[in-house]
PyMOL Python script that loads the backbone (N, CA, C, O; Angstrom):
from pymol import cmd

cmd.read_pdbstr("""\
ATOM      1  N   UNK A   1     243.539 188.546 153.546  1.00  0.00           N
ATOM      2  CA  UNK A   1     243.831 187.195 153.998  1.00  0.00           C
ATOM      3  C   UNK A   1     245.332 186.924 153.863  1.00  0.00           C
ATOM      4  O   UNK A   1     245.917 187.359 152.871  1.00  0.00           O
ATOM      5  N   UNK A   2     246.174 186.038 155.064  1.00  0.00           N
ATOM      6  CA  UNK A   2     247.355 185.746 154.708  1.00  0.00           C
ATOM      7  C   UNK A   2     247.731 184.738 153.603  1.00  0.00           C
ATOM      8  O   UNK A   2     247.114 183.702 153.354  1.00  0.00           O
ATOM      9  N   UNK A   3     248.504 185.058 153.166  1.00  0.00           N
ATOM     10  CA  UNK A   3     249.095 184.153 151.706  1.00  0.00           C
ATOM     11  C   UNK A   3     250.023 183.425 152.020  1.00  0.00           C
ATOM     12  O   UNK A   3     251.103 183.749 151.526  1.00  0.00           O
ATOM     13  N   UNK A   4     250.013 181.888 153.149  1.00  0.00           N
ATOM     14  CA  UNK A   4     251.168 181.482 153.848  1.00  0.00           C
ATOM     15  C   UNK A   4     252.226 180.738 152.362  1.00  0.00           C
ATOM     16  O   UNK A   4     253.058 179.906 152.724  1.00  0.00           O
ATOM     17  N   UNK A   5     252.158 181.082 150.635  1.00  0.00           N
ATOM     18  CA  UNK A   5     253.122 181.106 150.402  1.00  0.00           C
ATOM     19  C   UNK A   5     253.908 182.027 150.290  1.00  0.00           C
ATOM     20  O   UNK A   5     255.054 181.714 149.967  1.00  0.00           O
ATOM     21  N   UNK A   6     253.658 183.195 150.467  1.00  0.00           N
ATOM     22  CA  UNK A   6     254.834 184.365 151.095  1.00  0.00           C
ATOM     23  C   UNK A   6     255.607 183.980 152.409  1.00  0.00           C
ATOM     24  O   UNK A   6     256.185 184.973 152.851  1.00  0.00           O
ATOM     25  N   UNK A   7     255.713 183.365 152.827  1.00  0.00           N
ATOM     26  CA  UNK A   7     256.041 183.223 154.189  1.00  0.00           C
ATOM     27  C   UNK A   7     257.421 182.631 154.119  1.00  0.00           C
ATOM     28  O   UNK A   7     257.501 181.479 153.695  1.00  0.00           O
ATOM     29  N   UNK A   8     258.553 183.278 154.487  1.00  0.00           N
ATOM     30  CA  UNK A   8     259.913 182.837 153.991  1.00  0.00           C
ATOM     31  C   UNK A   8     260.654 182.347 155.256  1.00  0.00           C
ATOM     32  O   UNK A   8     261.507 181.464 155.165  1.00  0.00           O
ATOM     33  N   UNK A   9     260.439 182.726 156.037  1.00  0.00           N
ATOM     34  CA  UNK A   9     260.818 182.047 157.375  1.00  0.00           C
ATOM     35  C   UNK A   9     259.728 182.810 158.864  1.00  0.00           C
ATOM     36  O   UNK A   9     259.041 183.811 159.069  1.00  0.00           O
ATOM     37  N   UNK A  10     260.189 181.500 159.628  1.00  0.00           N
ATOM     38  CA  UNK A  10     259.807 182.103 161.567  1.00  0.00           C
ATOM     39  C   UNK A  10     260.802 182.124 161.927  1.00  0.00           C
ATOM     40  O   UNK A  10     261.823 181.489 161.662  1.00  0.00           O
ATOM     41  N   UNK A  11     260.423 183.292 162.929  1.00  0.00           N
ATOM     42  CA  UNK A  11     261.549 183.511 164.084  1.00  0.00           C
ATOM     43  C   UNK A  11     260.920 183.788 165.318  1.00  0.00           C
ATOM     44  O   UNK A  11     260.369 184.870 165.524  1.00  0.00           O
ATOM     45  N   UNK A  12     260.979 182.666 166.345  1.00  0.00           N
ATOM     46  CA  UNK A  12     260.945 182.861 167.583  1.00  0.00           C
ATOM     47  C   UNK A  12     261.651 183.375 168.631  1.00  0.00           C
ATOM     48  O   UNK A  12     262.622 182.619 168.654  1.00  0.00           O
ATOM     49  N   UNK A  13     261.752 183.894 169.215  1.00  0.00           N
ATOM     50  CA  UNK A  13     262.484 184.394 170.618  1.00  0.00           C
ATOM     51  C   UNK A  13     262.011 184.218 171.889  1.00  0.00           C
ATOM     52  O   UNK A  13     261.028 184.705 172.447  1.00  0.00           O
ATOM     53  N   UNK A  14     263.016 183.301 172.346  1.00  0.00           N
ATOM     54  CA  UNK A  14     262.638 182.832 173.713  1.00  0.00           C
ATOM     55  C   UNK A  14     262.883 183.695 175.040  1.00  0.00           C
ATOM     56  O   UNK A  14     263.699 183.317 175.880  1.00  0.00           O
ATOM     57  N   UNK A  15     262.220 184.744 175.173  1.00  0.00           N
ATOM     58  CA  UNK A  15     262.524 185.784 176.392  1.00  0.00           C
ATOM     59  C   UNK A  15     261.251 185.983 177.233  1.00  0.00           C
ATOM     60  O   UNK A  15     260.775 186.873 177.938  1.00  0.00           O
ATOM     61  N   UNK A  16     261.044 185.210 176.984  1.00  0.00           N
ATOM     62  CA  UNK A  16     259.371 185.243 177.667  1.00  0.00           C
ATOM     63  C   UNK A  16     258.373 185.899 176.950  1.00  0.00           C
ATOM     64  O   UNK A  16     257.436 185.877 177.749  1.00  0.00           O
ATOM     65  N   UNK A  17     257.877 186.620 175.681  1.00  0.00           N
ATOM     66  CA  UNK A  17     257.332 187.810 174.854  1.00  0.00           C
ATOM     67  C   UNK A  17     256.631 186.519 174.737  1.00  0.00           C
ATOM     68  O   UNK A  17     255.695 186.407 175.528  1.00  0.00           O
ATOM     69  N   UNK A  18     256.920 185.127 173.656  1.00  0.00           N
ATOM     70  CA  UNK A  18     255.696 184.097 173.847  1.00  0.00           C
ATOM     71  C   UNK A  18     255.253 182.846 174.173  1.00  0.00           C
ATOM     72  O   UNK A  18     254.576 181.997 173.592  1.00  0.00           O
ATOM     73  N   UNK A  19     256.074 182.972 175.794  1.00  0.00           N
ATOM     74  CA  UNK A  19     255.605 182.151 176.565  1.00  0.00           C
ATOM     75  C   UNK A  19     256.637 182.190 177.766  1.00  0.00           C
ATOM     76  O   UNK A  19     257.645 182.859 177.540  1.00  0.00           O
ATOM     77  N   UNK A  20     256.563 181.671 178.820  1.00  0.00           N
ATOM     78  CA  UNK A  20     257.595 181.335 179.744  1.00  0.00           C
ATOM     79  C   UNK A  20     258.660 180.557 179.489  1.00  0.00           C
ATOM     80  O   UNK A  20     258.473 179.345 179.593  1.00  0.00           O
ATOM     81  N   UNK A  21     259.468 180.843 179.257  1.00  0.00           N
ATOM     82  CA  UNK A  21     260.730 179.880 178.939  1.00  0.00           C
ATOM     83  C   UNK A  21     261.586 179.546 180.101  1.00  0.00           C
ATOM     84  O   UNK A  21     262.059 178.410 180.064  1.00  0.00           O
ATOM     85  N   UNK A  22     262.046 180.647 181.642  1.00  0.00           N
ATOM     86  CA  UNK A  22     262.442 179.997 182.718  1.00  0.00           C
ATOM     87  C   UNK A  22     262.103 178.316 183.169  1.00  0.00           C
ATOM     88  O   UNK A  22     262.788 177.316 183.378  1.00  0.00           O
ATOM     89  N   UNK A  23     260.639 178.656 183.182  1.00  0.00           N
ATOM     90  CA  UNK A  23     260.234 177.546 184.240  1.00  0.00           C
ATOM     91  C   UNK A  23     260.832 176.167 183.341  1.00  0.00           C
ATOM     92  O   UNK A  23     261.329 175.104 183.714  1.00  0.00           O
ATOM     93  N   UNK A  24     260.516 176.760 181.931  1.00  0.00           N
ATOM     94  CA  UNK A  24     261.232 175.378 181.328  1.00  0.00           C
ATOM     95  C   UNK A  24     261.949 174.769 181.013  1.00  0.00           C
ATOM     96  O   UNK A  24     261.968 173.673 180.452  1.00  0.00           O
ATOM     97  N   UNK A  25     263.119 175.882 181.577  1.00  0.00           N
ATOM     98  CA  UNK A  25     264.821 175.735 181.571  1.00  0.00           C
ATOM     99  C   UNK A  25     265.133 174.953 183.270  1.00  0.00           C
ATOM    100  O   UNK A  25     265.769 174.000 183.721  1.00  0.00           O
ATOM    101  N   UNK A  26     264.335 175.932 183.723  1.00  0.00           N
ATOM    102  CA  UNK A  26     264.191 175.142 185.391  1.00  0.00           C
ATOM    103  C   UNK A  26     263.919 173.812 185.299  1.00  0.00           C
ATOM    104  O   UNK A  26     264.469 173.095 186.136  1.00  0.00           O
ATOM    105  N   UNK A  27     263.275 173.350 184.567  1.00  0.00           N
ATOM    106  CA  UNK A  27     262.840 171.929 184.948  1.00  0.00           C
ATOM    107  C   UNK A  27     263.893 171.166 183.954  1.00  0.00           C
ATOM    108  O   UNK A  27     264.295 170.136 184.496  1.00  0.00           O
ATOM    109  N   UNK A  28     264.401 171.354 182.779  1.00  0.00           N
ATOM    110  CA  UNK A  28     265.583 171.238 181.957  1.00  0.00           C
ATOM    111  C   UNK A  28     266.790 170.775 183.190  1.00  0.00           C
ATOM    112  O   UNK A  28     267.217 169.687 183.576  1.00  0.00           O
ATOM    113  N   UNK A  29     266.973 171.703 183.431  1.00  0.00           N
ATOM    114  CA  UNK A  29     268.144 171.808 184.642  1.00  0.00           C
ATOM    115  C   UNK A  29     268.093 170.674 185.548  1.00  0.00           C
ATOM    116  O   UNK A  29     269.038 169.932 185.818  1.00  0.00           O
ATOM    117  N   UNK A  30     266.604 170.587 186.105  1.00  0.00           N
ATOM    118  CA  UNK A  30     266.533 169.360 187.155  1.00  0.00           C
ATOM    119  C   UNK A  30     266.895 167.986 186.760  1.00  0.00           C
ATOM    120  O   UNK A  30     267.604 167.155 187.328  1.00  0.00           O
ATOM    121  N   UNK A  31     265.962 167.930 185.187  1.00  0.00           N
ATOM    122  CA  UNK A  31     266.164 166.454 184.688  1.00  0.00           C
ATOM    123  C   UNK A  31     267.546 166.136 184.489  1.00  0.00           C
ATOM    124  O   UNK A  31     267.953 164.977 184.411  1.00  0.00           O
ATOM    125  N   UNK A  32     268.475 167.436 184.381  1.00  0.00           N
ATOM    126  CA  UNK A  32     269.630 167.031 183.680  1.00  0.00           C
ATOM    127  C   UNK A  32     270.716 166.736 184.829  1.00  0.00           C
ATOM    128  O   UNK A  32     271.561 165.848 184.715  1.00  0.00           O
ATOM    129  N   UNK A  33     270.561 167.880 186.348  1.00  0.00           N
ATOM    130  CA  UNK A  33     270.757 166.729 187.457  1.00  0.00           C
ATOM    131  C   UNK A  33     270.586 165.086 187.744  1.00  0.00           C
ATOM    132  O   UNK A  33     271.373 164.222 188.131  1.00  0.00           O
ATOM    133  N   UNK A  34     269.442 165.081 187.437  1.00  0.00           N
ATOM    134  CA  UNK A  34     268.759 163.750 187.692  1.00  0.00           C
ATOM    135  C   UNK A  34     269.706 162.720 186.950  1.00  0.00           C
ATOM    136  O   UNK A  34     270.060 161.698 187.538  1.00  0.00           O
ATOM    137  N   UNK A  35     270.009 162.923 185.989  1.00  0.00           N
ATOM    138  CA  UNK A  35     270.799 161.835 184.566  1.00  0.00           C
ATOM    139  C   UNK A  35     272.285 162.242 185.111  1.00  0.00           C
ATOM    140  O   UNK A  35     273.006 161.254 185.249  1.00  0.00           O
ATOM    141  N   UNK A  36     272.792 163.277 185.393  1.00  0.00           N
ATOM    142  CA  UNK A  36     274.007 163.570 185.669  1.00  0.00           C
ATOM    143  C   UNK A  36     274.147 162.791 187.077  1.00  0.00           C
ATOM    144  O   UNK A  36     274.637 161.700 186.784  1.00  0.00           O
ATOM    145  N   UNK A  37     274.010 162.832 187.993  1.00  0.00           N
ATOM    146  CA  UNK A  37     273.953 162.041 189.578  1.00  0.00           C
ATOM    147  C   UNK A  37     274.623 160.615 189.348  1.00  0.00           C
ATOM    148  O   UNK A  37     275.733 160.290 189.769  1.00  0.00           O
ATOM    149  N   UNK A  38     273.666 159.744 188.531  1.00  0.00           N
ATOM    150  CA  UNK A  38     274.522 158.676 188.618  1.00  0.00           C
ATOM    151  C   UNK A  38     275.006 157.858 187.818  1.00  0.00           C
ATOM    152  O   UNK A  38     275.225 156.647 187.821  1.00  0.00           O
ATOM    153  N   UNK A  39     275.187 158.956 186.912  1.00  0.00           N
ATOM    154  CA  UNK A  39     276.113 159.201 185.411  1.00  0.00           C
ATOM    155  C   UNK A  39     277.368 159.599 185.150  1.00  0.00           C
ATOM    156  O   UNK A  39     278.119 159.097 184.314  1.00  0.00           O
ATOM    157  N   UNK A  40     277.607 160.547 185.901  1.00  0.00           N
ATOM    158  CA  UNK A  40     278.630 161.406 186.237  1.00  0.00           C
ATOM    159  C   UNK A  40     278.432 162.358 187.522  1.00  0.00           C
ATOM    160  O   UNK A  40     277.908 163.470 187.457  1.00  0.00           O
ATOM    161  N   UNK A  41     278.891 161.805 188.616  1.00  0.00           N
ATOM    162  CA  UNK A  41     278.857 162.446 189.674  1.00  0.00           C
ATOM    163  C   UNK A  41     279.882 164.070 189.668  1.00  0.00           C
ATOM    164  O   UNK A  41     279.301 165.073 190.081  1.00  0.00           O
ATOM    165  N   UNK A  42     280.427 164.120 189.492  1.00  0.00           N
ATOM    166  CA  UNK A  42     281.825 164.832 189.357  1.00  0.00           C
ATOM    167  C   UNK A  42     280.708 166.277 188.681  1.00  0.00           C
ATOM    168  O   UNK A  42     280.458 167.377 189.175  1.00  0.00           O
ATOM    169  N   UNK A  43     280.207 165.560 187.241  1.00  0.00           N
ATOM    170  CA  UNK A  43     279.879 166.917 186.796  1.00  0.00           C
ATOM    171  C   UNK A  43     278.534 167.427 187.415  1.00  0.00           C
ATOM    172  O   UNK A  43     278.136 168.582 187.266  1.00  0.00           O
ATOM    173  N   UNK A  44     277.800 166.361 188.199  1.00  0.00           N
ATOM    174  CA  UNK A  44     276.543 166.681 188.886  1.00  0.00           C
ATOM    175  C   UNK A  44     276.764 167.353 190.031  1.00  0.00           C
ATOM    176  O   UNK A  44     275.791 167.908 190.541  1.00  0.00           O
ATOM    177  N   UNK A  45     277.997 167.448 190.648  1.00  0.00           N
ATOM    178  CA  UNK A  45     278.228 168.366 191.621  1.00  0.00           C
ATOM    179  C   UNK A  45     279.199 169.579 191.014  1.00  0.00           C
ATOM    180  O   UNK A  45     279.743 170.384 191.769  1.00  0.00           O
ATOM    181  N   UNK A  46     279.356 169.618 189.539  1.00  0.00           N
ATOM    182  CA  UNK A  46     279.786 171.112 189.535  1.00  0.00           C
ATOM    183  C   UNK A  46     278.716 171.465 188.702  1.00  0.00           C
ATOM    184  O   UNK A  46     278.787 172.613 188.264  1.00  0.00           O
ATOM    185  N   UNK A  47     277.966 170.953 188.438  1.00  0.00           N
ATOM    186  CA  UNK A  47     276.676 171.429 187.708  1.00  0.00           C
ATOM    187  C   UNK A  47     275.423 172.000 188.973  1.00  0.00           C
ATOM    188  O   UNK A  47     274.621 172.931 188.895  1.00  0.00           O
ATOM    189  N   UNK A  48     275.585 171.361 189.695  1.00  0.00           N
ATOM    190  CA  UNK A  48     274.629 171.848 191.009  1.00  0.00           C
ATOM    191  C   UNK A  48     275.057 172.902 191.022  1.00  0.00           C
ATOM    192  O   UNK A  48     274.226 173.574 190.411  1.00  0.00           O
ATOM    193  N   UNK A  49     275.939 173.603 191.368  1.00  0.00           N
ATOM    194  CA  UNK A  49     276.253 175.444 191.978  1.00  0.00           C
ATOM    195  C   UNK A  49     276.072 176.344 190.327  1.00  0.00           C
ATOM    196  O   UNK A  49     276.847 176.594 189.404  1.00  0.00           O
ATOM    197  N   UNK A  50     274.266 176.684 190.675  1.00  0.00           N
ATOM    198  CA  UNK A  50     274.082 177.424 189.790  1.00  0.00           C
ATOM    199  C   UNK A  50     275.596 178.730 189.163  1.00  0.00           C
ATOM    200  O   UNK A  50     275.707 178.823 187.940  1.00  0.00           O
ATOM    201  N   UNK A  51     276.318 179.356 189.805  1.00  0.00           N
ATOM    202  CA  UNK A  51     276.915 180.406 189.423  1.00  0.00           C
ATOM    203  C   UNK A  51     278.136 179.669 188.700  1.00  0.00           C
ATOM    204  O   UNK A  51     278.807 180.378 187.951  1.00  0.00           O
ATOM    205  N   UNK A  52     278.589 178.005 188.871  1.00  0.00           N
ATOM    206  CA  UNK A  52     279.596 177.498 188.700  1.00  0.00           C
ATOM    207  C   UNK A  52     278.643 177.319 187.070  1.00  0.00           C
ATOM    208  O   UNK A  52     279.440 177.558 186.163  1.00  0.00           O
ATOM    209  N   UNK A  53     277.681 177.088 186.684  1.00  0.00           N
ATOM    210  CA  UNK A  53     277.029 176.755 185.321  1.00  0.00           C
ATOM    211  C   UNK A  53     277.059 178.195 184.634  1.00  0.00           C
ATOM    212  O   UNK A  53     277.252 178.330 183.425  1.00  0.00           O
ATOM    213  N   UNK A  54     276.857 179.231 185.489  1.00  0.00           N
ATOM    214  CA  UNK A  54     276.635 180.342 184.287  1.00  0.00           C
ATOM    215  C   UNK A  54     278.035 180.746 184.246  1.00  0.00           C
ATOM    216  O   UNK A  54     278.362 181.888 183.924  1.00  0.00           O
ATOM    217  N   UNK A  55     278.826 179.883 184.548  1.00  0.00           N
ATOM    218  CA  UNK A  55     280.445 180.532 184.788  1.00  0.00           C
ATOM    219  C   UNK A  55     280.657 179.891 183.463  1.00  0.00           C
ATOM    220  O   UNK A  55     280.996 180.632 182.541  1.00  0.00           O
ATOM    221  N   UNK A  56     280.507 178.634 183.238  1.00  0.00           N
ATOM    222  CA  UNK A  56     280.623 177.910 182.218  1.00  0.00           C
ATOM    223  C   UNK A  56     279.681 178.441 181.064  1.00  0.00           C
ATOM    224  O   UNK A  56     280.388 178.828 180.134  1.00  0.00           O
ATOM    225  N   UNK A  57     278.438 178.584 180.818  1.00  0.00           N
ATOM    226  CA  UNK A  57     278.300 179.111 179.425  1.00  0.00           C
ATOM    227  C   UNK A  57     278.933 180.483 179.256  1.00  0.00           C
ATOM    228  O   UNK A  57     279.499 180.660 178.177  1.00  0.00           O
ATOM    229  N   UNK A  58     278.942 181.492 180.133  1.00  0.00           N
ATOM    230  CA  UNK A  58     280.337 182.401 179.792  1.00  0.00           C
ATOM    231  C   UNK A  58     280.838 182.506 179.016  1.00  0.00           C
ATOM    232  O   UNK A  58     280.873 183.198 177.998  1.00  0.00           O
ATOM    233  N   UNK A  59     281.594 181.328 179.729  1.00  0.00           N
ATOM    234  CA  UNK A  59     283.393 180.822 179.259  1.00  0.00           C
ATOM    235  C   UNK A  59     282.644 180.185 177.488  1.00  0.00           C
ATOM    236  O   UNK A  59     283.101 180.724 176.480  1.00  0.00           O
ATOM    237  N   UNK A  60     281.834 179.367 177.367  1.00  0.00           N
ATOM    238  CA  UNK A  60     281.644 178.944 176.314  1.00  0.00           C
ATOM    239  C   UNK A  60     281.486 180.074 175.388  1.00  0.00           C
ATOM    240  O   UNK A  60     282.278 180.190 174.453  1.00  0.00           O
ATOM    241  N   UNK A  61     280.113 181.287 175.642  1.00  0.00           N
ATOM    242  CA  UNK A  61     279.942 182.399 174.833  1.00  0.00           C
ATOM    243  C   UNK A  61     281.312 183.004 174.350  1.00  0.00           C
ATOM    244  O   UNK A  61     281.201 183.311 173.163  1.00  0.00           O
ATOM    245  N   UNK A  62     282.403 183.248 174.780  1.00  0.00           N
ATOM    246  CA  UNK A  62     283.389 184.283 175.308  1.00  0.00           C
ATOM    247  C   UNK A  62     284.629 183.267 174.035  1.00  0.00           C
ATOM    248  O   UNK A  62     285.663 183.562 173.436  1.00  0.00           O
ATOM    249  N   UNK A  63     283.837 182.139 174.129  1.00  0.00           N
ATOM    250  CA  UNK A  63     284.963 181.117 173.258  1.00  0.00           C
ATOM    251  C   UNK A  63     284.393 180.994 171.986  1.00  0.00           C
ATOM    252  O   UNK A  63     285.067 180.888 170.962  1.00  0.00           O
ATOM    253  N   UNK A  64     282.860 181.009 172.032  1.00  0.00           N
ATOM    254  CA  UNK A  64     282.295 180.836 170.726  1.00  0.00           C
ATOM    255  C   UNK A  64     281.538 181.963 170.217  1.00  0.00           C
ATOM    256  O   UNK A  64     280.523 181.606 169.619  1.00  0.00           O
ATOM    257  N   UNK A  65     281.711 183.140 170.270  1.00  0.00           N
ATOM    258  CA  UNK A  65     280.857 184.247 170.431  1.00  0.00           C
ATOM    259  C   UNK A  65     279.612 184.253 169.040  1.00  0.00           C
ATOM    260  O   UNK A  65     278.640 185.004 169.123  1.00  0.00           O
ATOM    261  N   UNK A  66     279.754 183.585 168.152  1.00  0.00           N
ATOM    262  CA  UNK A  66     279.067 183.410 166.910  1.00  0.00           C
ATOM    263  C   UNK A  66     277.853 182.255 167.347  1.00  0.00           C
ATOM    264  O   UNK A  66     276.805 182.181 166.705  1.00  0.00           O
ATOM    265  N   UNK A  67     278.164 181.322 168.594  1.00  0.00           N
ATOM    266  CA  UNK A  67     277.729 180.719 169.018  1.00  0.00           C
ATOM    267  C   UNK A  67     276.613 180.865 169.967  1.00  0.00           C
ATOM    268  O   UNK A  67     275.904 179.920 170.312  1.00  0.00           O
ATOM    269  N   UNK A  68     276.437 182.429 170.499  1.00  0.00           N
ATOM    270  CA  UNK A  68     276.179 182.415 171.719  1.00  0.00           C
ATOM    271  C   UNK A  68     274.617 181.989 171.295  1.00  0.00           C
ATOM    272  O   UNK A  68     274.342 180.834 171.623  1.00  0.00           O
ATOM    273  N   UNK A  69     273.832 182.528 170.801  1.00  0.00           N
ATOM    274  CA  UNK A  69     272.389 182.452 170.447  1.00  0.00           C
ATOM    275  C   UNK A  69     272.138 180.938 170.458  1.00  0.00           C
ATOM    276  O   UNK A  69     271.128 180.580 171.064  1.00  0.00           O
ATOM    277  N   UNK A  70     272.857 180.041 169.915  1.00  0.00           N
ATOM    278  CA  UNK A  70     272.518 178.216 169.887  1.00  0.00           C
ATOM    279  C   UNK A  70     273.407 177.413 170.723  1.00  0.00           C
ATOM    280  O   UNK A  70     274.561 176.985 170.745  1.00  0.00           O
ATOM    281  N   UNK A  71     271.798 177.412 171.727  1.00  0.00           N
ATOM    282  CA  UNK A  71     272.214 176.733 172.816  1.00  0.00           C
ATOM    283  C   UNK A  71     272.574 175.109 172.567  1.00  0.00           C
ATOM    284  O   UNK A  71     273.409 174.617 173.326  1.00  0.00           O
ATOM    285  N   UNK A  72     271.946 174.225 171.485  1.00  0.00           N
ATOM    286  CA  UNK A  72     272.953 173.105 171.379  1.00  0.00           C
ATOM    287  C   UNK A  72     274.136 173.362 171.189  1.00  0.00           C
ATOM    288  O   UNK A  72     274.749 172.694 172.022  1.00  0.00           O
ATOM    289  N   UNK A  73     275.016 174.079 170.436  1.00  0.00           N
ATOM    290  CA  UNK A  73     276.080 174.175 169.990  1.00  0.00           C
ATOM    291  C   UNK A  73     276.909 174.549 171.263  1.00  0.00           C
ATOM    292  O   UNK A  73     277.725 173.733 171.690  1.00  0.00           O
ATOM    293  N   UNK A  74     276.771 175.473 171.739  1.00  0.00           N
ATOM    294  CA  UNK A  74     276.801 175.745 173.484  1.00  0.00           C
ATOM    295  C   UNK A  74     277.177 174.523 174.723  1.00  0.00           C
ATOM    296  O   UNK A  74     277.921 174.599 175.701  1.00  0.00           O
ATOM    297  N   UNK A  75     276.381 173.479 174.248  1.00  0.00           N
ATOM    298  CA  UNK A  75     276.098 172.512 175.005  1.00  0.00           C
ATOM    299  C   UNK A  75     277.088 171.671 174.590  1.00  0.00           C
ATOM    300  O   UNK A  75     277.793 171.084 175.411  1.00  0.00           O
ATOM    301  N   UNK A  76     277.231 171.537 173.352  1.00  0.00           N
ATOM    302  CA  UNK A  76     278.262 170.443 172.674  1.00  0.00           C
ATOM    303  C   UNK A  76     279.501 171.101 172.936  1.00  0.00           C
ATOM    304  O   UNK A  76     280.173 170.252 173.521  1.00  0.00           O
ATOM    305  N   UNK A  77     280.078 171.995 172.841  1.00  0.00           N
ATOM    306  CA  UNK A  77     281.298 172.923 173.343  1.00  0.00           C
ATOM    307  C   UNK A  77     281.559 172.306 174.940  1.00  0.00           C
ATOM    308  O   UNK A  77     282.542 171.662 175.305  1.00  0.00           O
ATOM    309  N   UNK A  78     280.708 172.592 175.534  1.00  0.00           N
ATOM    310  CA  UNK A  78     280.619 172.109 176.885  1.00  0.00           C
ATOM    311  C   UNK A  78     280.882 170.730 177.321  1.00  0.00           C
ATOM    312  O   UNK A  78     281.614 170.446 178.269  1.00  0.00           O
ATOM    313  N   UNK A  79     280.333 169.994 176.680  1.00  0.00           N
ATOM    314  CA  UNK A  79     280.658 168.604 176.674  1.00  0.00           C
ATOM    315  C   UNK A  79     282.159 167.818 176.201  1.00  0.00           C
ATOM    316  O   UNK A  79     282.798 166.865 176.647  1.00  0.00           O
ATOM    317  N   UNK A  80     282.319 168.711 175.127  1.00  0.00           N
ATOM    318  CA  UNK A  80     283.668 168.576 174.907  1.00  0.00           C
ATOM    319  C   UNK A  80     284.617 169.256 176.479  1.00  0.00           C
ATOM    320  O   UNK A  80     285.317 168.452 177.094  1.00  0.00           O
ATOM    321  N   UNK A  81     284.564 170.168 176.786  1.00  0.00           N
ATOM    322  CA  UNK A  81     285.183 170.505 177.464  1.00  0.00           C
ATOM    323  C   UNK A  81     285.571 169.411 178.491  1.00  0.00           C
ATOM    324  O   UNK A  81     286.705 169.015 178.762  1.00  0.00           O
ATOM    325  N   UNK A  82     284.133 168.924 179.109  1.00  0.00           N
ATOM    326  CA  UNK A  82     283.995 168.243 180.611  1.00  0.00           C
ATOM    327  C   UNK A  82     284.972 166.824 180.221  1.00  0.00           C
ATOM    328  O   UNK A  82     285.579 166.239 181.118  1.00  0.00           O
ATOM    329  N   UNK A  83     285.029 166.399 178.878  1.00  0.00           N
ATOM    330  CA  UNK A  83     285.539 165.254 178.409  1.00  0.00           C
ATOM    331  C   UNK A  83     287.229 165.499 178.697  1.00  0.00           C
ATOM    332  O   UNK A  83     287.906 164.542 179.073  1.00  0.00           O
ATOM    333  N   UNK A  84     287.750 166.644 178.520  1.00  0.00           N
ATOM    334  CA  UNK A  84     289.161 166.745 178.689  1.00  0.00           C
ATOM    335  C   UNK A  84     289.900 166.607 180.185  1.00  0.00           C
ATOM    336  O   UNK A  84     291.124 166.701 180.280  1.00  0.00           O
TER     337      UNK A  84
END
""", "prot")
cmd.dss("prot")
cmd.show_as("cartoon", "prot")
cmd.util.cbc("prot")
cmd.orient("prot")
């Protein structure tokens, strides 16, 4: 029987092994169009050209490389950026 006080930590990995994680980044993406549009137009049209977004976490990985695995931290980097 498991002894869940041995249990010292979880670790999940989101690569699809347990569960779909695209579709739920896909729909991530849409809502965040949706709030960006008439919030910030500017970044809702450089956020639309998918290759212009993976250009940007890139640039974020490439800046935060300790970072790359946490995608809030990722996100907050980013935000700072769009602010300058």
């Amino acid at each position: 029987m498991l002894d869940a006080s041995k249990i010292r930590a979880i670790s999940l990995d989101l690569d699809d092994t347990l569960w779909p994680v695209w579709p739920t980044i896909a729909r991530a993406e849409i809502h965040m169009q949706d709030f960006l549009r008439p919030h910030a137009p500017a970044t809702a049209a450089l956020m639309a050209d998918p290759q212009a977004r993976a250009q940007l976490r890139d640039a974020m990985v490439s800046a935060q490389p300790a970072s790359a695995h946490d995608m809030s931290a990722l996100r907050t980097g980013l935000a700072a950026l769009w602010r300058v």
